[in-house]
C-alpha positions as CSV (number, residue, x, y, z in Angstrom):
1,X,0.0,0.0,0.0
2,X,2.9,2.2,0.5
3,X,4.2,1.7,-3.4
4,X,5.6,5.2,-4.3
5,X,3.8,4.9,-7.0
6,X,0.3,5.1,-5.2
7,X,1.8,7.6,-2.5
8,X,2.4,9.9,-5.2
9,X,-0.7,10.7,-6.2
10,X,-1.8,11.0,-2.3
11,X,-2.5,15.1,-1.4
12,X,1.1,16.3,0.5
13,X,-1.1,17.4,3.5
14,X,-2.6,13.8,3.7
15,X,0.8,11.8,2.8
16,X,1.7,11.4,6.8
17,X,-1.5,10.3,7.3
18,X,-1.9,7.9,5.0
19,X,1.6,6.6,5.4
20,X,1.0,5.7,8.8
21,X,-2.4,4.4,8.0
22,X,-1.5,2.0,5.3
23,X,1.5,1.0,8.1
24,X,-1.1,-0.2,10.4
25,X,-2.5,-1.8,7.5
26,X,1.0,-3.8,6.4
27,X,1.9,-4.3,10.3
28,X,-1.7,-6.1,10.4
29,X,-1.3,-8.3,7.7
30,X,2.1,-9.5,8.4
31,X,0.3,-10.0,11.9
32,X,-1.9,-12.5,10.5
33,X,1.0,-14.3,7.7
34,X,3.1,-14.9,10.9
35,X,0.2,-15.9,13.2
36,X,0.8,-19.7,14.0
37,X,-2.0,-20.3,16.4
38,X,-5.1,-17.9,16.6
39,X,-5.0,-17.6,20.7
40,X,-1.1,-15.8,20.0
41,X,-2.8,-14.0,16.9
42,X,-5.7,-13.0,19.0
43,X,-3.2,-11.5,22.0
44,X,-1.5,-9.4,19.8
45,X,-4.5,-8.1,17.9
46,X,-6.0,-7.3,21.5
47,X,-2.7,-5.0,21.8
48,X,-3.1,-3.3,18.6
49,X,-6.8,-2.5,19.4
50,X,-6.1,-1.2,23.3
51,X,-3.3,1.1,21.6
52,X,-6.3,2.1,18.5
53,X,-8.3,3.2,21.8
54,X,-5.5,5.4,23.0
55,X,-4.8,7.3,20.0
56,X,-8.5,8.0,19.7
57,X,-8.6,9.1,23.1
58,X,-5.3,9.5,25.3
59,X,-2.4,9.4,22.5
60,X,-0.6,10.9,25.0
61,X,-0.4,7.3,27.2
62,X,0.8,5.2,24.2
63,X,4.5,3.9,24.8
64,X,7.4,5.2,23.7
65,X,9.8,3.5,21.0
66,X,7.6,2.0,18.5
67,X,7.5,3.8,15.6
68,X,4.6,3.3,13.8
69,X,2.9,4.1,17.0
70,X,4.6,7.0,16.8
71,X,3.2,7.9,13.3
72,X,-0.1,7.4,14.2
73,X,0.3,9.2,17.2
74,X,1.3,12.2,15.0
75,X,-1.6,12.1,12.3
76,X,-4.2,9.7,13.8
77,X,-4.2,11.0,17.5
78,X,-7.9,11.8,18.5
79,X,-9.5,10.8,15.6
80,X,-12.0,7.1,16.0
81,X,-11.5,4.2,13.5
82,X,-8.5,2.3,13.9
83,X,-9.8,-0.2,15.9
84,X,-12.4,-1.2,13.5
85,X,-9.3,-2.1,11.8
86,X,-8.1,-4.3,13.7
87,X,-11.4,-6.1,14.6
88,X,-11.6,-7.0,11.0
89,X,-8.4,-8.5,11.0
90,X,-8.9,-10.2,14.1
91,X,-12.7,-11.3,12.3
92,X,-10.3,-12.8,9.0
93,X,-8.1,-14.7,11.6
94,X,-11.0,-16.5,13.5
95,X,-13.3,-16.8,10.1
96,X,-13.5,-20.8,9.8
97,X,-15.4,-20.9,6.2
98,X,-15.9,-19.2,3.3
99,X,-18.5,-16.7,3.9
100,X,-17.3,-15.8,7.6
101,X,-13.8,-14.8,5.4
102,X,-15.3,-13.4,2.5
103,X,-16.7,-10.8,4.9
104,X,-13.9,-10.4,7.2
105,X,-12.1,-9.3,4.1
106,X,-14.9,-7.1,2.3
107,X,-14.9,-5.8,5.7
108,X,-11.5,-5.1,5.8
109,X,-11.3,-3.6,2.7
110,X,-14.3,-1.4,3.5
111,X,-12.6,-0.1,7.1
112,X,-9.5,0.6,5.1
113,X,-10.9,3.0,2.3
114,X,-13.6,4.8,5.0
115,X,-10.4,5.4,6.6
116,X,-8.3,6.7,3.5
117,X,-11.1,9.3,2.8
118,X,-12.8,7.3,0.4
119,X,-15.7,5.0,0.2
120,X,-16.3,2.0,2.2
121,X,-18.0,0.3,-0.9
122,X,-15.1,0.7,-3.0
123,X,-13.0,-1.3,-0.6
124,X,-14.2,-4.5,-1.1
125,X,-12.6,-6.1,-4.3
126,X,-9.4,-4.7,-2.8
127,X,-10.2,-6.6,0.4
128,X,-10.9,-10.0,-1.1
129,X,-7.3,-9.9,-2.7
130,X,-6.1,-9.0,0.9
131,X,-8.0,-11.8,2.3
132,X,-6.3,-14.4,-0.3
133,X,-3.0,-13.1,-0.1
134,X,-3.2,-13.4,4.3
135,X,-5.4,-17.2,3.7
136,X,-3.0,-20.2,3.8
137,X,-5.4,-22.7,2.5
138,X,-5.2,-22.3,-1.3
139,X,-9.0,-23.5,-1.7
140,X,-10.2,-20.7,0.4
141,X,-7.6,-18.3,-1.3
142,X,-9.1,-18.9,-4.7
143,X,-12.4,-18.7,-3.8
144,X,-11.5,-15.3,-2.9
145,X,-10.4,-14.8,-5.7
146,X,-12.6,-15.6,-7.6
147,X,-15.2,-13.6,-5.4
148,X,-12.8,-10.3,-6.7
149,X,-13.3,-11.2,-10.0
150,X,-17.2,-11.3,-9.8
151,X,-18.3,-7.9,-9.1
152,X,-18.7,-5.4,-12.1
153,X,-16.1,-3.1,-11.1
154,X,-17.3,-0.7,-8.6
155,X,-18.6,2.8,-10.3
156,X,-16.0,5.3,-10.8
157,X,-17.8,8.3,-8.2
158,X,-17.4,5.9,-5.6
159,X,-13.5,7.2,-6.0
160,X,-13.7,10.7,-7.1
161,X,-11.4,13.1,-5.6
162,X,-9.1,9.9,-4.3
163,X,-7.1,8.5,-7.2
164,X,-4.8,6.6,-4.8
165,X,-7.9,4.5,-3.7
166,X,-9.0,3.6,-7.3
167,X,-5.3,2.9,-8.3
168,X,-5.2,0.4,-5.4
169,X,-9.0,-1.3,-6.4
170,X,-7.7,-1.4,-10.3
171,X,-4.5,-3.1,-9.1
172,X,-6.1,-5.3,-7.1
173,X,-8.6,-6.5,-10.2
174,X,-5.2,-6.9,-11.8
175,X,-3.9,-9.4,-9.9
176,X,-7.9,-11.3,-9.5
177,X,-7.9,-11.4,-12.8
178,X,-4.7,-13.3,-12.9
179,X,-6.2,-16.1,-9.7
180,X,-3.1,-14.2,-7.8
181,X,0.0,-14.3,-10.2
182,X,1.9,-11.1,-10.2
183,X,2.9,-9.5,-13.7
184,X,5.0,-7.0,-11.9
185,X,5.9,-5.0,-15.8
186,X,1.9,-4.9,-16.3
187,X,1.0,-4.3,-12.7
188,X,3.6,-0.9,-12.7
189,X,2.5,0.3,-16.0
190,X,-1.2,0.4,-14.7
191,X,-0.4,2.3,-11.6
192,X,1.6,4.4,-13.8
193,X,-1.8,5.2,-16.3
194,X,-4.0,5.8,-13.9
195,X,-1.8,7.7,-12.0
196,X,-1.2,10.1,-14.6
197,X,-4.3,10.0,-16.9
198,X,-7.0,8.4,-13.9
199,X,-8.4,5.6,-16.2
């Protein structure tokens, strides 16, 4: 989420915010590709939430010496949300069949672009490619999949004023449109189009 090339075309006055956003978002994911057993999982999830609560109400209690805290802290503080972010990840962790993770990840998804300014509906193909890039069981990761590739794409207003938001739904068709395989050449040059043209 933090490809320069997506950053870019984020406003300057928003680019800290964001940054530390889609942090949270990459520090939650590789929570879940590392999580072994759910109970550890769920601990550290709990942590992430309880320091979401701070920063929406006393930032000024979070510890010292984690950085991304530390981001957040500095764009986030006072403001409500993060911890619907976490739940969602915590709700992708416990979901035990396919429609408990297809909304986990829609949800996800949704959180994520309410977040980023944008709207929740347009979050959810980019959250089913999240969801089967953090499942381990390959059945379940291609039915997400192919759950991305249903949809008609979502409409275009649902991402005015936010090209970064519609860059990241249009790279995520990409790769659902490839059940997952990366074309790293064909991935760039699309980021790069709609980046400079927006279509």
């Amino acid at each position: 989420m933090r490809d320069p090339r997506v950053m870019v075309a984020v406003p300057q006055s928003r680019r800290a915010a964001m940054a530390a956003l889609w942090g949270l978002t990459a520090r939650l994911t590789k929570l879940l590709l590392d999580a072994r057993e759910p109970l550890i999982g769920q601990i550290k999830l709990a942590w992430w939430r309880d320091m979401a609560a701070m920063i929406a109400n006393d930032p000024a209690a979070l510890p010292k010496g984690e950085p991304l805290l530390a981001e957040l802290r500095a764009s986030w503080a006072g403001r409500d949300g993060l911890d619907a972010l976490v739940e969602a990840a915590e709700a992708m962790l416990l979901a035990g069949h396919d429609a408990e993770r297809r909304a986990a990840s829609e949800g996800f998804g949704e959180h994520l672009f309410g977040l980023s300014g944008g709207a929740e509906a347009g979050g959810k193909r980019w959250g089913l490619v999240w969801g089967a890039g953090v499942e381990e069981d390959e059945r379940a990761a291609h039915e997400l999949l192919r759950q991305a590739k249903a949809p008609d794409a979502p409409p275009r207003r649902l991402f005015t004023g936010n090209r970064p938001l519609l860059m990241l739904d249009r790279w995520a068709a990409a790769i659902a449109r490839r059940d997952g395989e990366r074309d790293l050449r064909r991935e760039g040059l699309l980021l790069l189009r709609i980046g400079l043209v927006g279509r």
